[in-house]
N, C-alpha and C positions, 0 to 999 in steps of 0.2 A: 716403645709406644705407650708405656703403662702413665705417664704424667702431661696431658696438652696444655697444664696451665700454664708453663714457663713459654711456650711456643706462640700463645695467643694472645693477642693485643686485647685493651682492655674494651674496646667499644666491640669489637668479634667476640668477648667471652661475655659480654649484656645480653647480644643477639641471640649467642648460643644459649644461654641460659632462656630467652624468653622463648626460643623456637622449643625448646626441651620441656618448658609450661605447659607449651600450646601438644605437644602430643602426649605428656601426661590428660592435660583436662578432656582430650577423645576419648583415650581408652577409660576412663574412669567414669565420664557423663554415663555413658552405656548403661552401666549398674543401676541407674535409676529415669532415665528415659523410656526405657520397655515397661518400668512398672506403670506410667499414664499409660504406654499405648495396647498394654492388655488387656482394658475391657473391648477397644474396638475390633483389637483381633479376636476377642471370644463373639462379637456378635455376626464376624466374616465365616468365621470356620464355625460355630455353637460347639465350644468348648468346655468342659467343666474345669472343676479348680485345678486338676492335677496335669492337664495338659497343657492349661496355662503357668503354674508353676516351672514345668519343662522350658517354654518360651523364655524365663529368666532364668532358669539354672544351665540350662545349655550353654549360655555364653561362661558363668560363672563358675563351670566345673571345668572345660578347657580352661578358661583362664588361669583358676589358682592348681588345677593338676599339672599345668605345663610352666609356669612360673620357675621354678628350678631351672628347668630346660633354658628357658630364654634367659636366666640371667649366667648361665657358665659360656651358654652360647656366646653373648655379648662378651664376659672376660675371655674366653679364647678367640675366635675371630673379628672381634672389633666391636666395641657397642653402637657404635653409629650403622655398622651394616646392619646390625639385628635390629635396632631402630627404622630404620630405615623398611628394611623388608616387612617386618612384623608389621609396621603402620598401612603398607600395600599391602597386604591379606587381607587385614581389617576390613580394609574397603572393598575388597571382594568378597567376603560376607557379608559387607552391605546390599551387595547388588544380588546377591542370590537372596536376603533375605526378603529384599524389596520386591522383588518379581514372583515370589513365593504364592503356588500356586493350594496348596492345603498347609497345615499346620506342621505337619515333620519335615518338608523342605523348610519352612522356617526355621525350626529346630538345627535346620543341617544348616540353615545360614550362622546363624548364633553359634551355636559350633564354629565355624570356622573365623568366624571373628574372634570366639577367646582366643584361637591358637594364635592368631594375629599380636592379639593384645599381650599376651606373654609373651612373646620376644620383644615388643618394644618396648613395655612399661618396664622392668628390671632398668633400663639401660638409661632412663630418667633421672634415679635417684645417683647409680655410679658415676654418669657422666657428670652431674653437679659436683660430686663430691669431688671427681678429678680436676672437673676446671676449677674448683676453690678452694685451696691448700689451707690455706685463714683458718683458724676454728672459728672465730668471732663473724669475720665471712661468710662462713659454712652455714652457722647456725642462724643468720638474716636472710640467707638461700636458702632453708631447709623451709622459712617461715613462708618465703614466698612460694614454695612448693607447698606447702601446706593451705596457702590461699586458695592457689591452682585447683589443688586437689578439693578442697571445700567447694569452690566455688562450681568445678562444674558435675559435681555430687549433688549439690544441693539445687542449681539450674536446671538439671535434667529435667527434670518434672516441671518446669516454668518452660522450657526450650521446647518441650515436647507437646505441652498443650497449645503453644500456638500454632507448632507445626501441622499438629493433627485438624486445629481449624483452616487451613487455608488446604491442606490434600490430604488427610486420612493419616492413617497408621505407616501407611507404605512411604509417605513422605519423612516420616522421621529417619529411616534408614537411606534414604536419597541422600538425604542433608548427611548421615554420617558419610557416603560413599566418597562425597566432593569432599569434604574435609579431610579424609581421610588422605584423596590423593595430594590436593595442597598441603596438607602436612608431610608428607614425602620428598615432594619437592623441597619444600624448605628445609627441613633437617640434613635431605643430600649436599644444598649449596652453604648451612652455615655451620653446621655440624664438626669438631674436630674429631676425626677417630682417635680410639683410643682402646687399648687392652693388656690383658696381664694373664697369658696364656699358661695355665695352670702344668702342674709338674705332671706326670703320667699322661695316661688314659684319662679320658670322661669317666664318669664315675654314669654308664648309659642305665645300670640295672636298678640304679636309685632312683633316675627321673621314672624307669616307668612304676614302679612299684609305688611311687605316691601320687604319681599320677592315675593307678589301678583303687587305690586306698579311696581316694577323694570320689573316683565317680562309681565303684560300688558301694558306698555309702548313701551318696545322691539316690542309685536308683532304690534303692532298698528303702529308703524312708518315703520317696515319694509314689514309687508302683506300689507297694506294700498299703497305702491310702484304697487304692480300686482294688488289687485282688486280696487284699487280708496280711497280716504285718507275720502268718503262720502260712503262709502258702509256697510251697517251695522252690519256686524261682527267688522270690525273695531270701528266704532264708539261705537259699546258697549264695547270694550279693552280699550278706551277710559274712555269711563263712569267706567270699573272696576277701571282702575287706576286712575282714581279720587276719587273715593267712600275708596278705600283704604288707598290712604294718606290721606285722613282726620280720618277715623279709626285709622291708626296709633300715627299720632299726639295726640288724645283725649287720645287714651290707655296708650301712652307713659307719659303725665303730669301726669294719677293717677297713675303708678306705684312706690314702694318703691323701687327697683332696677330695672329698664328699660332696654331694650337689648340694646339703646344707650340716653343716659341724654342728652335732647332736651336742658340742658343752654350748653351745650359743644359748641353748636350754635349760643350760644349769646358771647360766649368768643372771643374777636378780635384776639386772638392771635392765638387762634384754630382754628378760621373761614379762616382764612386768609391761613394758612396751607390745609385745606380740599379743598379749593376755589384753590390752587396750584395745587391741587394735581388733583379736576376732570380736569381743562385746559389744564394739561401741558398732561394727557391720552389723551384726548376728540384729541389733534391733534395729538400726536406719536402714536397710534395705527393706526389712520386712516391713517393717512400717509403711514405708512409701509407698509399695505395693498394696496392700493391702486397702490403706487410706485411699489411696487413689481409686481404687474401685468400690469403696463407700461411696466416696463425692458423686461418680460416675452413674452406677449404676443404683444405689439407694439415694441416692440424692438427687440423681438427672440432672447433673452438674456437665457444661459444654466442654470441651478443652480448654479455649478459655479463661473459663471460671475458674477450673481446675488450678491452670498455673499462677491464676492470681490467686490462690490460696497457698501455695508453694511460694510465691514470690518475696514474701518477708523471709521464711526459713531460709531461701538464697542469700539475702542478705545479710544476715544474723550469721551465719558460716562465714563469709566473706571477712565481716569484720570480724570474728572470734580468731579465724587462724591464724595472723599474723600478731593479736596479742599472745596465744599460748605458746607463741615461738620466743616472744618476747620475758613471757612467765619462764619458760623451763631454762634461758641464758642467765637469769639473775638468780632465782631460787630451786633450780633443780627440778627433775621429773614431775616429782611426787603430789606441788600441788595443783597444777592446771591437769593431771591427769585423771585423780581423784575426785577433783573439783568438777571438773568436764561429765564424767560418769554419775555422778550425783545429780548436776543440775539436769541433764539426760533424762535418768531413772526417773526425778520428779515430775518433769514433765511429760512422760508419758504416762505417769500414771493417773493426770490432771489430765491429758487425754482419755484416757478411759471414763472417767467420772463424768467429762461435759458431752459423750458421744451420745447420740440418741437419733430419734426421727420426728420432725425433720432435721437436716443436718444444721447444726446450731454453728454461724460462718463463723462468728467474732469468738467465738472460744476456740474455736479449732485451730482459727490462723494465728491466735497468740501461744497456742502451747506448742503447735509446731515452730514458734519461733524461739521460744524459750528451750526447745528440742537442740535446732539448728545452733545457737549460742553454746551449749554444752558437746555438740560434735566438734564442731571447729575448735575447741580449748583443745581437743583429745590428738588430733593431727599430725602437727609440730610435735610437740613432748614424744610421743610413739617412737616416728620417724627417726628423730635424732637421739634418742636413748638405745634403741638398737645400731646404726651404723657406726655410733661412737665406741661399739665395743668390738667393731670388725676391723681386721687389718685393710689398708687401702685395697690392695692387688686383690681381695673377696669381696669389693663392695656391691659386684654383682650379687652374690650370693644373699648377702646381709640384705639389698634392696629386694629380692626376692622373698625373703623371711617376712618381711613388712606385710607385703603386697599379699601372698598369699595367704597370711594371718587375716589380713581385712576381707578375703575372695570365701576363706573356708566358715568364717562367720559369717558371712553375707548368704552363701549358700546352704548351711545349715540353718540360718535361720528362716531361711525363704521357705527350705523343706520342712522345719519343724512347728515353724507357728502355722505353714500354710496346711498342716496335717490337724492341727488343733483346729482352725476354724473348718475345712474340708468334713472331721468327725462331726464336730457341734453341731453345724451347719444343717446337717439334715436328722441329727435327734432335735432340735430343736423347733427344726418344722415340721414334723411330725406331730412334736408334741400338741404346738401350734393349731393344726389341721387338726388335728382331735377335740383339740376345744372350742375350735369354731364349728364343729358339728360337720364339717366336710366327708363326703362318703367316703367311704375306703379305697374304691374302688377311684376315685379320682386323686386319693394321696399319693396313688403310685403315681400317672400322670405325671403329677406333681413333681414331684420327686427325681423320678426320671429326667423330666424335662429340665429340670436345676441341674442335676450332675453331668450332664452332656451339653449344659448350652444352651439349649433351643430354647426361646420363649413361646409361652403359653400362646394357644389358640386365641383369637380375638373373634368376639360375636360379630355381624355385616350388622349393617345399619337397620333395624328392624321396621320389615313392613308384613302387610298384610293386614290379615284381623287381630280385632284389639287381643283375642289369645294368643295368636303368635308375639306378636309383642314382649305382649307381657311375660309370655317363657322365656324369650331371648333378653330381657331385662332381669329376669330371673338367674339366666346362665352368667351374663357377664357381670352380674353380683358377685357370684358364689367365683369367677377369673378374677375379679379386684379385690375379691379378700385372700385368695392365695397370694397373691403377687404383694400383697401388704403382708403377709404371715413370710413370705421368702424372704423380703427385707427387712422384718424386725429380727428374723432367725439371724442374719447376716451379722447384724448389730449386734446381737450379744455373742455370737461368736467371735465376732474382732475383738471385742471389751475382755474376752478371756484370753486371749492370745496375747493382747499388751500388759496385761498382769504378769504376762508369763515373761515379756520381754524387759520389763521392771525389774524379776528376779533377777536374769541375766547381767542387767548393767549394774545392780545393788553387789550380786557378786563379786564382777570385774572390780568395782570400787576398792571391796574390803582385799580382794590380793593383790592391787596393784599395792596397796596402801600396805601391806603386811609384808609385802616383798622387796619396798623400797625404806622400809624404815630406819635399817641397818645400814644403808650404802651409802658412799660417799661420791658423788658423783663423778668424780674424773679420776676413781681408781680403775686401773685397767686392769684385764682378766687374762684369763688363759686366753680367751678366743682371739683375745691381740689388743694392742694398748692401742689407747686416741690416736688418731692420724691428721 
């Protein structure tokens, strides 16, 4: 069963490739659909930053902890079952997330879609790669998977603001549930199975150990936010996810099939791929989140609005991926990935310089596109620099390396910038509040009422005598300039945070670029020649 290309005609392997798009672009929209729909879920529940963080990292800590899992699952019982099943889960944490009655059943819906989403998405990238033997094939399917993957990364945020204008929050996860099941169907009737059931045992005490790695990490950076980064629940998430990546590493050198082959790590060509792929997430997820709840909630931007600010950066993704699949078949990795990450880095930090209050549209919606342009180069190259260095019969594995490189930067970054603005956030208005002369004794208010959510009390229409009046004008003076001092606070908080996400992709650059200097692209490694 390990090869369905010779068995499949050629109009059934267009299908199967297009039905294989269509449930890649589900599980991947995700990652950046929930960042619009979290300011309206902070105004249903009055959430603060850390609970809403949780809302996107739930999905993103199952998904890239269980990633492994679902891609051995796929090479030993079939990628189209695990495809298959994984895409039905999904869509049952749809429907719980949707009918989500406070914020931790949400939490528990999103949870149960990542698990969803690891077992189907691994089986995306192997299945392509088994239906297109070609390398020249391979690598114009890899581009169009790179489209896919661009395009509904960078939609999400367009998809989701008009969703949320026509039904709320709740309707965004509707729409995943239906697609979800039509994606099911389709993949059961066009789908070839296919698999390469590995020699021994599962390698079981690997998946969990990185999958323990990944989500005491998570909580540790983002509970450590509310109870103190020294408080000891924390610091033992800490200690777990230490003690775990080292269990891991020890378990993964003795095994004969590893849930991921630790020299894939020492491969420059691979590394350099996987090191793209967490940088170039670590700042597009956060970003988007983040940005999204600028427009939103400092800008009082509708859904709408929202996604026609998003709607060029869709575009700009669209068309970049299939040129940088284009760039890495003529001239190798090194310059669409490079390139990508540079033009990235600049432009967010062209974001950061034109952010302010009010939200200034025409600068914003060009840097995010000039953003979107340098994601989409980075895709493709990734993609096909890592698989090309896996043996067929582990494309599972190798497609899991990808995915969860782009989950563990996406979730790192969501926990780590959303910790920098979460700090800023309220020393900043503080500060704020002190120099607008605000009492003390209403900066906690203040304060209070931002970290949990709830908006500020509103004065009633003021009647009576002209002194009542005049106090209750007086009151909701001193309400309109917190709520101006909360959103300036906001703003320089995000503008520190994209500094920080500039670092990030400035780095990615110089070791993608240090690590591919030396290689030759179609030298094959230990982890297993071209296939």
């Amino acid at each position: 069963m390990g090869d369905p290309a010779g068995v499949v005609s050629t109009g059934g392997r267009r299908a199967a490739t297009i039905a294989t798009y269509a449930v890649l672009a589900l599980s991947m929209a995700d990652n950046t659909t929930v960042g619009v729909a979290v300011p309206k879920v902070r105004d249903s529940f009055h959430l603060g930053v850390t609970s809403l963080q949780w809302v996107v990292a739930g999905y993103i800590v199952a998904f890239a902890g269980l990633l492994f899992t679902g891609g051995v699952v796929g090479d030993r019982y079939g990628r189209k079952r695990a495809l298959v099943v994984g895409i039905s889960v999904f869509g049952a944490g749809a429907v719980v997330a949707a009918t989500a009655v406070d914020w931790r059943m949400l939490v528990a819906g999103r949870v149960v879609q990542g698990v969803g989403a690891a077992c189907s998405e691994p089986g995306t990238l192997s299945l392509l790669r088994q239906l297109h033997p070609d390398e020249r094939q391979r690598m114009r399917v890899f581009g169009g998977w790179a489209a896919a993957s661009g395009l509904a990364l960078a939609a999400g945020p367009v998809v989701a603001g008009l969703l949320i204008e026509i039904g709320g929050w709740r309707a965004v996860f509707v729409a995943e549930a239906l697609a979800a099941a039509a994606a099911a169907v389709v993949g059961a009737a066009l789908l070839p199975e296919s698999s390469d059931p590995p020699r021994g045992r599962a390698d079981l005490r690997g998946q969990v150990f990185a999958a323990l790695t990944l989500a005491a990490t998570t909580y540790a950076l983002i509970d450590g936010q509310d109870r103190g980064f020294a408080a000891p629940r924390v610091l033992l998430a800490w200690g777990v996810a230490a003690a775990a990546v080292l269990a891991f590493v020890r378990v993964e050198r003795r095994q004969d099939e590893p849930v991921i082959d630790l020299r894939l790590l020492r491969d420059r060509n691979a590394a350099a791929g996987l090191l793209a792929a967490a940088t170039s997430t670590f700042a597009l997820f956060s970003v988007l989140l983040l940005v999204s709840l600028d427009l939103e909630i400092v800008g009082s931007f509708s859904g709408l609005r929202t996604a026609a600010v998003f709607a060029p950066m869709t575009a700009a993704m669209v068309v970049a991926g299939p040129l940088g699949g284009r760039w890495v078949a003529r001239h190798g990795p090194a310059p669409p990935l490079v390139s990508g990450l540079l033009l990235a880095a600049v432009s967010c930090a062209g974001l950061d310089a034109v952010l302010r209050r009010p939200v200034p549209l025409v600068p914003t919606i060009v840097t995010l596109t000039a953003m979107g342009l340098g994601f989409g180069l980075v895709v493709a190259p990734m993609v096909g620099t890592v698989l090309a260095r896996v043996p067929a019969r582990r494309s599972g594995m190798g497609a899991a390396a990808v995915t969860a490189a782009r989950e563990v930067g996406g979730v790192v970054g969501v926990a780590v910038l959303g910790a920098i603005v979460n700090g800023l956030l309220f020393a900043n208005l503080t500060r704020r509040l002190g120099d607008l002369g605000i009492p003390v004794s209403y900066r906690k208010i203040v304060v209070d009422a931002v970290r949990g959510g709830v908006p500020l009390p509103k004065q009633p229409p003021p009647h009576g005598s002209f002194l009542e009046r005049y106090l209750a004008a007086i009151k909701q003076s001193v309400i309109d300039k917190t709520v101006d001092a909360g959103k300036a606070a906001y703003v320089d908080s995000l503008r520190t945070a994209l500094l920080v996400a500039v670092g990030v992709l400035l780095s990615g650059a110089v070791g993608v670029a240090l690590l591919l200097r030396h290689t030759e692209r179609d030298t094959p490694t230990a982890v297993g020649a071209r296939c």
